[in-house]
Backbone as JSON, one array per atom type, in Angstrom:
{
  "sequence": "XXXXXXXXXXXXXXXXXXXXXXXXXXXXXXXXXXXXXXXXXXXXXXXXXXXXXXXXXXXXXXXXXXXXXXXXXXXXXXXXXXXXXXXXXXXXXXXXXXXXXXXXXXXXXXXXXXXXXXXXXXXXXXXXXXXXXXXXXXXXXXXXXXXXXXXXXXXXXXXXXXXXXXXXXXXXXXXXXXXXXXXXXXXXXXXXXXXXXXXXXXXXXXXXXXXXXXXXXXXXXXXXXXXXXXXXXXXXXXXXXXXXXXXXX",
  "N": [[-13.34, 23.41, -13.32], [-12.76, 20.82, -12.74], [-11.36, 20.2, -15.44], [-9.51, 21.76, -16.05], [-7.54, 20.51, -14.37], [-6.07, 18.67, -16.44], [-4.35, 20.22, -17.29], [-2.24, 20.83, -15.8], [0.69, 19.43, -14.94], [1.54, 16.22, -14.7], [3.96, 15.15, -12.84], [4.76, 17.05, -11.3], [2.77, 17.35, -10.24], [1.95, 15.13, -8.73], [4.1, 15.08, -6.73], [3.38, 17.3, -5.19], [1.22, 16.29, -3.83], [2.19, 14.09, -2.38], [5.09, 14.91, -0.72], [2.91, 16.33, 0.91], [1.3, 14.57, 1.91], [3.54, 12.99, 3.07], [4.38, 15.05, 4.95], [2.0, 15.43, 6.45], [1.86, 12.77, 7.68], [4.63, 12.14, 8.99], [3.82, 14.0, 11.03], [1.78, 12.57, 12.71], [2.75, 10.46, 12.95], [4.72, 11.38, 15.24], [4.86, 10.47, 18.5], [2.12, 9.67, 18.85], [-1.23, 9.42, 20.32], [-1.68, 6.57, 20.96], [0.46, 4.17, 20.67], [0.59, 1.62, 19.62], [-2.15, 1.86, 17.97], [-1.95, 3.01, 16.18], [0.19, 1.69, 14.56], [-1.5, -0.33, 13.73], [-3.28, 1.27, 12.35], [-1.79, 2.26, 10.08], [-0.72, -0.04, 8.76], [-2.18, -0.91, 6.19], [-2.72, 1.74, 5.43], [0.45, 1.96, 4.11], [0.47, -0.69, 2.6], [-1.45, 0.34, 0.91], [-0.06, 2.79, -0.34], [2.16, 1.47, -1.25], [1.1, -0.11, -3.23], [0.37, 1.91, -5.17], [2.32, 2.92, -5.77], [3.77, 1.25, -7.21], [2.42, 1.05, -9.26], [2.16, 2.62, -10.7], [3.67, 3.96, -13.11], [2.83, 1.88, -15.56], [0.36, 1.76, -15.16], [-1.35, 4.56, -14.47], [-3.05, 6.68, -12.77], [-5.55, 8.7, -12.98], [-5.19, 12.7, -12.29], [-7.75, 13.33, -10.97], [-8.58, 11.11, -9.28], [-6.44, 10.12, -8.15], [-5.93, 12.67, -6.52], [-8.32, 12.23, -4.92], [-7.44, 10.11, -3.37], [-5.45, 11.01, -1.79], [-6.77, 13.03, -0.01], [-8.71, 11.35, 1.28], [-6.68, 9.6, 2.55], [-5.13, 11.46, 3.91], [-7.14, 12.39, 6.17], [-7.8, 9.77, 7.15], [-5.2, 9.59, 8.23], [-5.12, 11.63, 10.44], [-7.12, 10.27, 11.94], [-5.79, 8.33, 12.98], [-3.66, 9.6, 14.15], [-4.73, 10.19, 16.67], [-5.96, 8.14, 17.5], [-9.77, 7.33, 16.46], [-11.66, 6.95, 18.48], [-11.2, 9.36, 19.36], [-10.51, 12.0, 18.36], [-10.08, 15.55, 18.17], [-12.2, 17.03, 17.38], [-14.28, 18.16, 17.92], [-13.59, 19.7, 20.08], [-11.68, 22.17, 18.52], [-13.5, 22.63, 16.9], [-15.06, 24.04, 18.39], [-13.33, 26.15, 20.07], [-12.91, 27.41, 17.2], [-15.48, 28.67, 16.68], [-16.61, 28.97, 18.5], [-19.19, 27.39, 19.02], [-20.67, 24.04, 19.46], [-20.23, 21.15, 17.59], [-21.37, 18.51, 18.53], [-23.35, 19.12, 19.79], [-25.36, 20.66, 18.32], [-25.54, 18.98, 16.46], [-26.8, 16.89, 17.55], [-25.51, 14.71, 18.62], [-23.91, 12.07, 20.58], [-21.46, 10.73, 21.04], [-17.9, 10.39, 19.66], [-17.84, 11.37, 16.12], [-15.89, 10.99, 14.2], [-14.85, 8.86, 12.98], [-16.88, 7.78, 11.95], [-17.55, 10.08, 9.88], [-15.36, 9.43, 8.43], [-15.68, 6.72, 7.26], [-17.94, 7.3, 5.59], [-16.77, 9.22, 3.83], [-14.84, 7.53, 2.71], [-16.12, 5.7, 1.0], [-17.06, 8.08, -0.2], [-14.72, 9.09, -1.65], [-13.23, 7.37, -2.39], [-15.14, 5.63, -3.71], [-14.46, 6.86, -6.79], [-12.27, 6.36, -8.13], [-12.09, 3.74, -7.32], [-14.19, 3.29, -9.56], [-12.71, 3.57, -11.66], [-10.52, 2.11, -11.86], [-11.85, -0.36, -12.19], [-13.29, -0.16, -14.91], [-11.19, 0.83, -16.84], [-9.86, -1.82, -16.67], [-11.6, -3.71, -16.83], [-13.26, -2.7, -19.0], [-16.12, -1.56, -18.74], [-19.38, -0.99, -19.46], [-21.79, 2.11, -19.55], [-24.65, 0.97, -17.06], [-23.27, -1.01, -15.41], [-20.89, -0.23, -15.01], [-21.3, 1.91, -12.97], [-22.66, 0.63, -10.9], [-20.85, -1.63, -10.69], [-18.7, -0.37, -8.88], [-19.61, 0.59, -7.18], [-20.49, -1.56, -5.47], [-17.88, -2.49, -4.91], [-17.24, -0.86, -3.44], [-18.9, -1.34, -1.27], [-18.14, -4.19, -0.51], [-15.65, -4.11, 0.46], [-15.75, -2.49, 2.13], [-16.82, -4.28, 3.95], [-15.28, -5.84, 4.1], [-13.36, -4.77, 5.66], [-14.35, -3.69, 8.33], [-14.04, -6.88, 9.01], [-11.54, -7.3, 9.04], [-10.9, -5.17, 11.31], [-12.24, -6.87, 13.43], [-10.84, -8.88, 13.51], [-8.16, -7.94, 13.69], [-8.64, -6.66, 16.63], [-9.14, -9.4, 17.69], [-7.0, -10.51, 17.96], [-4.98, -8.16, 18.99], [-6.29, -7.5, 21.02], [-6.62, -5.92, 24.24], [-6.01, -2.83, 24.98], [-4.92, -1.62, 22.62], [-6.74, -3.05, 20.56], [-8.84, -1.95, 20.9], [-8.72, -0.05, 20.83], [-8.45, 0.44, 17.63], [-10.59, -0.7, 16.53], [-13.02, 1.03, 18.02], [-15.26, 1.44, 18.8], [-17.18, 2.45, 20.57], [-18.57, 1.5, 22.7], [-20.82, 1.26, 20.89], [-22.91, -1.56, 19.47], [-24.1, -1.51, 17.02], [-21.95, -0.83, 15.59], [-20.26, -1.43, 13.4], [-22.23, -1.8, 11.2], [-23.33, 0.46, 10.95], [-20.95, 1.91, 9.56], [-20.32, 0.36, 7.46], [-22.9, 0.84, 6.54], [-22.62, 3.72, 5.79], [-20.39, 4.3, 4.58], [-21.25, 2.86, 1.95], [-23.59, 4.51, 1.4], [-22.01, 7.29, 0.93], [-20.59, 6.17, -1.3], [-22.78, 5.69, -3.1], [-23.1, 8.18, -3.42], [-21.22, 9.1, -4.79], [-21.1, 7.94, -7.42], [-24.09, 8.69, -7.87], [-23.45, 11.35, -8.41], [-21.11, 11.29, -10.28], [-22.35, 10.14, -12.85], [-24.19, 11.9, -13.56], [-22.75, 13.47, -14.37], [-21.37, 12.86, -16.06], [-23.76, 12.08, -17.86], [-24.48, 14.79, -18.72], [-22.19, 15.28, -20.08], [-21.79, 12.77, -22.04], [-22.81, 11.99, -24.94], [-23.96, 9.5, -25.9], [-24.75, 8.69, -23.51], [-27.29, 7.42, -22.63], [-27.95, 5.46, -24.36], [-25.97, 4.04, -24.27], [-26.48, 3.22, -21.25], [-28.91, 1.57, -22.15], [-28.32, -0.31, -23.53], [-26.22, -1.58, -22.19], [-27.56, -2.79, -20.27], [-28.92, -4.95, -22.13], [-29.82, -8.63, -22.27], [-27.4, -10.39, -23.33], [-26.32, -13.03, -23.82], [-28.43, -15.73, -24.34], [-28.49, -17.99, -23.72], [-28.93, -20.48, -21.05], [-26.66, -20.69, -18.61], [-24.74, -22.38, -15.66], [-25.91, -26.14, -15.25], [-26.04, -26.54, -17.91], [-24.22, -25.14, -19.53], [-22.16, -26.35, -18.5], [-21.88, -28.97, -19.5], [-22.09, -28.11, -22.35], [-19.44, -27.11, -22.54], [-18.15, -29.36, -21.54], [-18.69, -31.3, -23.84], [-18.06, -29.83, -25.85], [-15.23, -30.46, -25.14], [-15.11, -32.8, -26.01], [-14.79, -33.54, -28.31], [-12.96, -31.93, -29.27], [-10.59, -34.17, -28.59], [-7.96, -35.33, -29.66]],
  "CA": [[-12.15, 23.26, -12.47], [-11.59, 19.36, -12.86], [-11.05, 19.8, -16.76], [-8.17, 22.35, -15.58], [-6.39, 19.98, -14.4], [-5.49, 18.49, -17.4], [-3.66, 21.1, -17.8], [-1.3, 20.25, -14.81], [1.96, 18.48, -15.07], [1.32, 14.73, -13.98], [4.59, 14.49, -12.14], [4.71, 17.87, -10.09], [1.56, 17.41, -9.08], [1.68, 14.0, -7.68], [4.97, 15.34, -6.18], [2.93, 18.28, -4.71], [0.51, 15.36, -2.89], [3.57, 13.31, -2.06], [5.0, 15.81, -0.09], [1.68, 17.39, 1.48], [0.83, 13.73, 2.84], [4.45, 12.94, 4.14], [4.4, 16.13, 6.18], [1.2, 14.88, 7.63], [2.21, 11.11, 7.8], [5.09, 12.37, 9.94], [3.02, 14.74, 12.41], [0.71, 11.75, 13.12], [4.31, 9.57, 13.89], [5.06, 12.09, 16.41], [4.04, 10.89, 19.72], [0.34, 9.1, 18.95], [-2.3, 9.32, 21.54], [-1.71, 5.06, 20.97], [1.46, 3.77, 19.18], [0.22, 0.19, 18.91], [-3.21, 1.36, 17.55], [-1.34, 4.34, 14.78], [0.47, 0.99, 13.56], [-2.31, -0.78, 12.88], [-4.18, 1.84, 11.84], [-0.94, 2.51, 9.27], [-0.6, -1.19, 8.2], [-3.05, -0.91, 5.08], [-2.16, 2.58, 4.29], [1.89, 1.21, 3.81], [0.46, -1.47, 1.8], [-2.07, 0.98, -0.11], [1.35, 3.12, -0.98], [3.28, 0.43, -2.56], [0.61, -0.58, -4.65], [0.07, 2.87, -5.89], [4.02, 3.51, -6.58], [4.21, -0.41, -8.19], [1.73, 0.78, -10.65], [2.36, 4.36, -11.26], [4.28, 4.29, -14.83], [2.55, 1.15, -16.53], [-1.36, 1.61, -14.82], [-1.16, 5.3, -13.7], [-4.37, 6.82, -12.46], [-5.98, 10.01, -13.33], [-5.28, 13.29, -11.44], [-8.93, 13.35, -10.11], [-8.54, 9.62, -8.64], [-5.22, 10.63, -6.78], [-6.78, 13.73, -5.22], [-9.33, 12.0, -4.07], [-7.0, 8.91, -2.6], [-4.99, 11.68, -1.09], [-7.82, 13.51, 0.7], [-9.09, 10.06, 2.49], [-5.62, 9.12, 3.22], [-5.21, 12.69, 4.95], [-8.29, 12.15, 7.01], [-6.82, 8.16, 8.11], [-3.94, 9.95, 8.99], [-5.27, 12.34, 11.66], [-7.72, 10.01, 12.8], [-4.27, 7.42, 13.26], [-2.59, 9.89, 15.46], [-5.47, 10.83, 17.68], [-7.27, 6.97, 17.69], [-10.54, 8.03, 15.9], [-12.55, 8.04, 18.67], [-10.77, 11.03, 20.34], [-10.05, 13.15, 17.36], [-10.47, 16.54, 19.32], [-12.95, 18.12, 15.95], [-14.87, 19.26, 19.01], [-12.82, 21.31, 21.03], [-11.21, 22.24, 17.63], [-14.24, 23.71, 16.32], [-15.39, 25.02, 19.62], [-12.38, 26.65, 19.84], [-12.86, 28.63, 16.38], [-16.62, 29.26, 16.54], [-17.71, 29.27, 20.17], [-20.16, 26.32, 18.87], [-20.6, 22.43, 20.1], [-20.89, 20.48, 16.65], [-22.01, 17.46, 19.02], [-24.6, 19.89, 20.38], [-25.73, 21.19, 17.64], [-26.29, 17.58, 15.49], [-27.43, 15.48, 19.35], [-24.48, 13.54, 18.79], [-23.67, 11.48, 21.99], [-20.54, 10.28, 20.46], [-17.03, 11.08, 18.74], [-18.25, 10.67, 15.21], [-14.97, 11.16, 13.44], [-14.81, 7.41, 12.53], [-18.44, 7.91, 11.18], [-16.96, 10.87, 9.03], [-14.05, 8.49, 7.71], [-16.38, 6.0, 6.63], [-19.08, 8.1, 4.16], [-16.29, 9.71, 2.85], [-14.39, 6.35, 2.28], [-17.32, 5.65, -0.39], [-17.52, 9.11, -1.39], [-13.81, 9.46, -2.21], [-12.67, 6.47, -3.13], [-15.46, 5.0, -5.27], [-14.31, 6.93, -8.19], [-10.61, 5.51, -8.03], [-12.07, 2.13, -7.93], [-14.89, 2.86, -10.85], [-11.58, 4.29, -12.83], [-10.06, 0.69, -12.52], [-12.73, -1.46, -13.06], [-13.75, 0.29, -16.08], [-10.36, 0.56, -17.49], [-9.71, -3.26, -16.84], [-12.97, -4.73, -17.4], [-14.23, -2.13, -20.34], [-17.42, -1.82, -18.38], [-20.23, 0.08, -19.81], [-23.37, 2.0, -19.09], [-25.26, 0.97, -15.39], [-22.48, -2.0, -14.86], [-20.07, 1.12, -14.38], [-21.79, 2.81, -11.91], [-22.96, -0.22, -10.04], [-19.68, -2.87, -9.58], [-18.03, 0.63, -8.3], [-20.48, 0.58, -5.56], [-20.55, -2.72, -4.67], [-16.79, -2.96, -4.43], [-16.99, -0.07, -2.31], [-19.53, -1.84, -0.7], [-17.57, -4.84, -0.28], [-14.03, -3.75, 0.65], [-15.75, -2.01, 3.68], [-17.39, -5.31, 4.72], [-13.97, -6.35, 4.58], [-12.52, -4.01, 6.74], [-15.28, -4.27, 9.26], [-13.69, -7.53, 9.13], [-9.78, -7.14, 9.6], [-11.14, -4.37, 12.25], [-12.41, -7.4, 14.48], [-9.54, -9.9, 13.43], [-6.97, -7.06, 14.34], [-8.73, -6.79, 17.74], [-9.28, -10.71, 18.64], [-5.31, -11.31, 17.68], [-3.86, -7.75, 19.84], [-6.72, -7.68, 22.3], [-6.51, -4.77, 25.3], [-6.14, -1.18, 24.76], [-5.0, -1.32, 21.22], [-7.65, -3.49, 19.81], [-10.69, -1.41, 21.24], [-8.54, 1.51, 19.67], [-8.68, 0.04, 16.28], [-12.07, -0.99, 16.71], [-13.55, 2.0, 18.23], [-16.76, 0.85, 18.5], [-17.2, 3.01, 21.93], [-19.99, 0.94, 22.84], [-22.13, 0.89, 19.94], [-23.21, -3.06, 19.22], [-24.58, -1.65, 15.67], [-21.26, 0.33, 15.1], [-19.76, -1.89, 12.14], [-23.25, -1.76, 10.19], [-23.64, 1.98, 10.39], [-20.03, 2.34, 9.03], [-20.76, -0.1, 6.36], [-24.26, 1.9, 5.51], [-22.28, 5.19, 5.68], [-19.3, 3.86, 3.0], [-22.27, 2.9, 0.76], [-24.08, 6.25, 0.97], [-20.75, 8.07, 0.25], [-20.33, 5.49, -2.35], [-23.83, 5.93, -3.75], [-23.48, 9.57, -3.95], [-20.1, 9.71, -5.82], [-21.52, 7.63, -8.35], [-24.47, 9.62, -8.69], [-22.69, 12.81, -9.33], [-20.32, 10.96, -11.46], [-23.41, 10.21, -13.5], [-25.21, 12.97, -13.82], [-21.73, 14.72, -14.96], [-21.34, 11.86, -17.74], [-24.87, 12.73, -18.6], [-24.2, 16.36, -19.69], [-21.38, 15.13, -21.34], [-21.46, 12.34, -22.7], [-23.77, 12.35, -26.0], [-25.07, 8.24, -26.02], [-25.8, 8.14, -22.64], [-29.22, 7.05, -22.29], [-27.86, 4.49, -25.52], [-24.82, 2.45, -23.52], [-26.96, 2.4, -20.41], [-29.87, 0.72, -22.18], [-27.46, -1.32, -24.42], [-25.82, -2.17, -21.05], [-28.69, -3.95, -19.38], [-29.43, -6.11, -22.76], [-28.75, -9.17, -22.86], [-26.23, -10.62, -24.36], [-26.47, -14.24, -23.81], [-30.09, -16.06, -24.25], [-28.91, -19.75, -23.39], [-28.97, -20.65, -19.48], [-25.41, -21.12, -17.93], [-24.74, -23.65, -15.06], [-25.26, -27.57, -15.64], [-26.39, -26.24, -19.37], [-22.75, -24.73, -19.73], [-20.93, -27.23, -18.1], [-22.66, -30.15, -20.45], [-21.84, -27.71, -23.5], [-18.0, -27.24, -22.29], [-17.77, -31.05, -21.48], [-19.18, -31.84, -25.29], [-16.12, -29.05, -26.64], [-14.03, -31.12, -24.72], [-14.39, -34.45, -26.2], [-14.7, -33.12, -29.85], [-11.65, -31.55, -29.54], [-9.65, -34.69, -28.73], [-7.69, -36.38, -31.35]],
  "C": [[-11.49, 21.91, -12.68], [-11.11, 19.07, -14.36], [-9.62, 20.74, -16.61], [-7.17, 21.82, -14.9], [-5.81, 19.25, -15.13], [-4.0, 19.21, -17.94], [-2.09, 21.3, -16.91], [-0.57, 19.43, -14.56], [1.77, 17.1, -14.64], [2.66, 15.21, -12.48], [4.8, 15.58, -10.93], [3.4, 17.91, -9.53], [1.34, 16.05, -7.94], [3.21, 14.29, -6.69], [4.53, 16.18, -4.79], [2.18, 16.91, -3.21], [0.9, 14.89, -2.1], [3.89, 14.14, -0.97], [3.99, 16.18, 1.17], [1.28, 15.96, 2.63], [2.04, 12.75, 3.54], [4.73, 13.89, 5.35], [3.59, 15.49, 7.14], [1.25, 13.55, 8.36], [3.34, 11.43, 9.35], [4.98, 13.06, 11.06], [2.66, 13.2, 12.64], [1.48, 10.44, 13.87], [4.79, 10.08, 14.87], [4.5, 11.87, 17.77], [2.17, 11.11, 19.58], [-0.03, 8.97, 20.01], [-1.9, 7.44, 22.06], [-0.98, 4.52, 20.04], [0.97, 2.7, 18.42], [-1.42, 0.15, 18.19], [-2.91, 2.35, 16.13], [-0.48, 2.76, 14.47], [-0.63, 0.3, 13.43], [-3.27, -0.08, 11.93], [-3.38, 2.58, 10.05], [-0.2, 1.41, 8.17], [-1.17, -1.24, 6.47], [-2.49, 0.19, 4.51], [-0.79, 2.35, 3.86], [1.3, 0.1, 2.35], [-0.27, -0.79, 0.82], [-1.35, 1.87, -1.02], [2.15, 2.49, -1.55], [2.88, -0.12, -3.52], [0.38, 0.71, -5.9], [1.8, 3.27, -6.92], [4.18, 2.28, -7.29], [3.93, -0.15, -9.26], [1.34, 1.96, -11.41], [2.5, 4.42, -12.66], [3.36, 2.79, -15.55], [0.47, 1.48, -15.97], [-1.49, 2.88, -14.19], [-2.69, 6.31, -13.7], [-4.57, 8.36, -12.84], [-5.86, 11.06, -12.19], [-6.28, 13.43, -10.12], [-8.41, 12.3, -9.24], [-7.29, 9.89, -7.18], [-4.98, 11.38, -6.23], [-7.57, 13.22, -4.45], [-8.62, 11.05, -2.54], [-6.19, 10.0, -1.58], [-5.98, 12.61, -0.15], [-8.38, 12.63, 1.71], [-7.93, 9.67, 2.9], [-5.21, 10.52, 4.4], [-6.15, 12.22, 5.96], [-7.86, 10.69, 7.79], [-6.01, 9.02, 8.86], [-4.54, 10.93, 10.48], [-6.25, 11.19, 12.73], [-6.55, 8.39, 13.77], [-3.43, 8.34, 14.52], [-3.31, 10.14, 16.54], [-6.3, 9.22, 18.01], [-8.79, 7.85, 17.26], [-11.8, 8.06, 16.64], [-12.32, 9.04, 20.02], [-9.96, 11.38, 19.9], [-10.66, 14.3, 17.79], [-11.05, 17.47, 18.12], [-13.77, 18.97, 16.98], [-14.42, 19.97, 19.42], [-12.17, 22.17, 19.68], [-11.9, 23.43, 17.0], [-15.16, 24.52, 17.29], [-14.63, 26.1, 19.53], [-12.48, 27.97, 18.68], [-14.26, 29.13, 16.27], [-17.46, 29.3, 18.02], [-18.85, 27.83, 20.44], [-19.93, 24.98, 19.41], [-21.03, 21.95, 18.64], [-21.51, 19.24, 17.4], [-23.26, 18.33, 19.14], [-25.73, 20.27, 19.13], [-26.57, 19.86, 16.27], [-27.01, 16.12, 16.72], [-27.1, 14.49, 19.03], [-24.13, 13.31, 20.48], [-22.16, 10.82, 21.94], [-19.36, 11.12, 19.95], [-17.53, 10.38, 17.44], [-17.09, 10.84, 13.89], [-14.84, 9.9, 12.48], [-15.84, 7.11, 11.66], [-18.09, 8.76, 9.67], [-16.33, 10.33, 7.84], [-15.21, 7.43, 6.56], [-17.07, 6.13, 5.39], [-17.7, 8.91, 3.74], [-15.03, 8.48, 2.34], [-14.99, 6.15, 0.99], [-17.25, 6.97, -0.98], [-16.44, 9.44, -2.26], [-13.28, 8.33, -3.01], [-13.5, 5.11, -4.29], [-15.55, 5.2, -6.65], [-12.74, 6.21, -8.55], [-11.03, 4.18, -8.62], [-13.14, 1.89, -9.36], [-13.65, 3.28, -11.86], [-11.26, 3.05, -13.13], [-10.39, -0.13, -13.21], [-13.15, -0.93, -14.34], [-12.68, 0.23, -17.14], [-9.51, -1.21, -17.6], [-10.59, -4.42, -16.99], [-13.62, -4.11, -18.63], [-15.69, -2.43, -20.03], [-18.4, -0.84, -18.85], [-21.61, 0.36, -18.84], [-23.74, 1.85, -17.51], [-23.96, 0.43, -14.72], [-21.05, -0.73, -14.34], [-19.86, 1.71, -13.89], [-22.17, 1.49, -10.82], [-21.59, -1.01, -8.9], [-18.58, -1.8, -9.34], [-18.17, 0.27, -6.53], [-20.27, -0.53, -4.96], [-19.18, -3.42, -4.31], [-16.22, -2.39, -3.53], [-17.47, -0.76, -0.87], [-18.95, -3.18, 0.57], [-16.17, -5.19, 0.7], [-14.48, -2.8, 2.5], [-16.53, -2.9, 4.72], [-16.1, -5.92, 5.23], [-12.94, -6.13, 5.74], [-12.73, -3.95, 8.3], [-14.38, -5.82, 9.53], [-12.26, -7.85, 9.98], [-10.12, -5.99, 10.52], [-11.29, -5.54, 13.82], [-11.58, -8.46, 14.4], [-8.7, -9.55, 14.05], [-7.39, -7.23, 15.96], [-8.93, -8.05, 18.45], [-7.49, -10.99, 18.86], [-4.12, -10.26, 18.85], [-4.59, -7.62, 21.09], [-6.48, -5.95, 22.79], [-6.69, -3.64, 24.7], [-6.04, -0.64, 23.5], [-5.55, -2.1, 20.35], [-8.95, -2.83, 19.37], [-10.58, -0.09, 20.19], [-9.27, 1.24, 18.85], [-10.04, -0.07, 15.96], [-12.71, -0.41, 16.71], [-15.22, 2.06, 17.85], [-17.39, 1.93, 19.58], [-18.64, 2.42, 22.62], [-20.98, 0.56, 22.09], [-22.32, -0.93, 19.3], [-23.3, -2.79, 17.23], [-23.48, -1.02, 14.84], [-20.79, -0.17, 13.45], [-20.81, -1.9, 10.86], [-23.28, -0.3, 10.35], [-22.06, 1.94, 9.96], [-20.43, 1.92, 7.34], [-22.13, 0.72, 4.94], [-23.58, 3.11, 5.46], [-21.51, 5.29, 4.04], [-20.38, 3.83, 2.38], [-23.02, 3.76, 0.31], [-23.32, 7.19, 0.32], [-20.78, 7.3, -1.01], [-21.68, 6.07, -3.52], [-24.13, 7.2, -4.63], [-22.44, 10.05, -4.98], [-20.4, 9.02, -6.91], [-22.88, 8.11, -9.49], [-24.24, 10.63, -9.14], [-21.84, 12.4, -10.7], [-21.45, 10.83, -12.89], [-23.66, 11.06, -13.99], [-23.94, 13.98, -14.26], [-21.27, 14.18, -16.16], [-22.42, 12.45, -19.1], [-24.67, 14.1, -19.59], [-23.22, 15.88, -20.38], [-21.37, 14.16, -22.36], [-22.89, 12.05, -23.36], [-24.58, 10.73, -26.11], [-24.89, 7.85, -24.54], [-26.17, 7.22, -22.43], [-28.12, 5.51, -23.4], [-26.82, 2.95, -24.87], [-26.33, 2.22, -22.21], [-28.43, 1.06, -21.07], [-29.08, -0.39, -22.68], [-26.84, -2.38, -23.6], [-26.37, -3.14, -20.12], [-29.42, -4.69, -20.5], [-29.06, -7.45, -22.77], [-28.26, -9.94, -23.89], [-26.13, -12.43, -24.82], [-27.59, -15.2, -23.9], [-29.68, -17.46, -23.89], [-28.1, -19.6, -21.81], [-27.32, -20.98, -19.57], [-25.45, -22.27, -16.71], [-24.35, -25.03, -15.13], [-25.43, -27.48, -17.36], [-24.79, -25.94, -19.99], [-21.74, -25.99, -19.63], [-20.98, -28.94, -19.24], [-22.0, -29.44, -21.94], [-20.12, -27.63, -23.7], [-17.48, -28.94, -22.16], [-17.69, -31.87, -23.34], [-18.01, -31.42, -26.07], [-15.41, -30.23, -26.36], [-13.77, -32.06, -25.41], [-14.37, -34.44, -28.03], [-13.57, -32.51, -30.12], [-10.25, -32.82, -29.65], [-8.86, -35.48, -29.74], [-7.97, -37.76, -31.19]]
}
């Protein structure tokens, strides 16, 4: 199925996306549960859209990559018009199956925000191993790893501008943003969730390289040799200083 899309026009399909996540962009503008916590919660994605259209025609990303970014940006978006933690998935799926998914997993919680998170890592750490790989020419483990750890990273970050946003608007639309609903440990289980998602889209990505691709086993070992045998540090900085003064006229 994902080699079939090759076969799929670049520009009507990102048109198709385009489209599919302005419809929903503008439900979610309609009369938010919390205006002042749907703009902050819309701040990043605005800025995550202008970098994507800046760098469309000279750095333009693979179909897969901008399904995926469109799938987690869907998911922001609903949990933006509803504050994410009273996205109504309960009554929702009560509603079509008679069932309690709280009940049924002895959730005590809305875990929509929980949701967002592991699939944060699961969707968007192939996007970012697409970049780094195509702008660092990374091989082998280092390919699969500084994916993860920028997934890793970027949701320490956020965790971050999550409790910046709320010291700077405070009251009702900080806690939104925040949506901690009490939990003290909430920003570390998000963090461990992104990295699980993360973890797992890298091992699939893997293990789908594997079948295909024929040296393997050969970059990753090649990948963890190394490359350099003399120490870096004050050893470097002594060897760069020495360039220096041999170079001058």
């Amino acid at each position: 199925m994902l080699l079939s899309l090759r076969k799929v026009p670049r520009g009507p399909y990102l048109l198709v996306l385009l489209g599919a996540f302005s419809l929903l962009a503008a439900w979610a503008a309609i009369k938010p549960l919390d205006r002042a916590a749907w703009a902050l919660e819309n701040a990043l994605v605005a800025c995550a859209l202008v970098v994507l259209f800046a760098t469309y025609r000279w750095f333009p990303l693979s179909r897969i990559s901008y399904g995926l970014i469109f799938l987690f940006l869907c998911l922001h978006e609903v949990g933006s018009h509803y504050t994410y933690e009273k996205v109504p998935y309960e009554a929702v799926f009560r509603s079509l199956t008679g069932l309690s998914v709280n009940g049924m997993l002895g959730w005590e919680r809305n875990n929509y925000d929980r949701l967002v998170h592991l699939v944060y890592g699961l969707f968007l750490a192939y996007p970012i191993r697409e970049v780094v790989i195509r702008v660092g020419d990374l091989k082998g483990f280092w390919g699969y790893f500084l994916p993860l750890d920028v997934t890793m990273s970027t949701s320490m970050l956020y965790e971050l501008v999550e409790w910046g946003a709320a010291e700077v608007f405070g009251g009702g639309a900080g806690m939104a943003y925040l949506g901690v609903q009490g939990d003290p440990w909430d920003a570390h289980k998000d963090m461990l969730l992104a990295s699980i998602g993360a973890a797992i889209a890298m091992g699939v990505t893997a293990a789908v390289n594997a079948c295909f691709q024929r040296d393997f086993a050969r970059e990753w070992i090649e990948s963890l040799r190394v490359k350099k045998r003399r120490p870096l540090g004050e050893e470097e900085l002594a060897r760069m200083k020495q360039a220096g003064k041999g170079s001058t006229p």
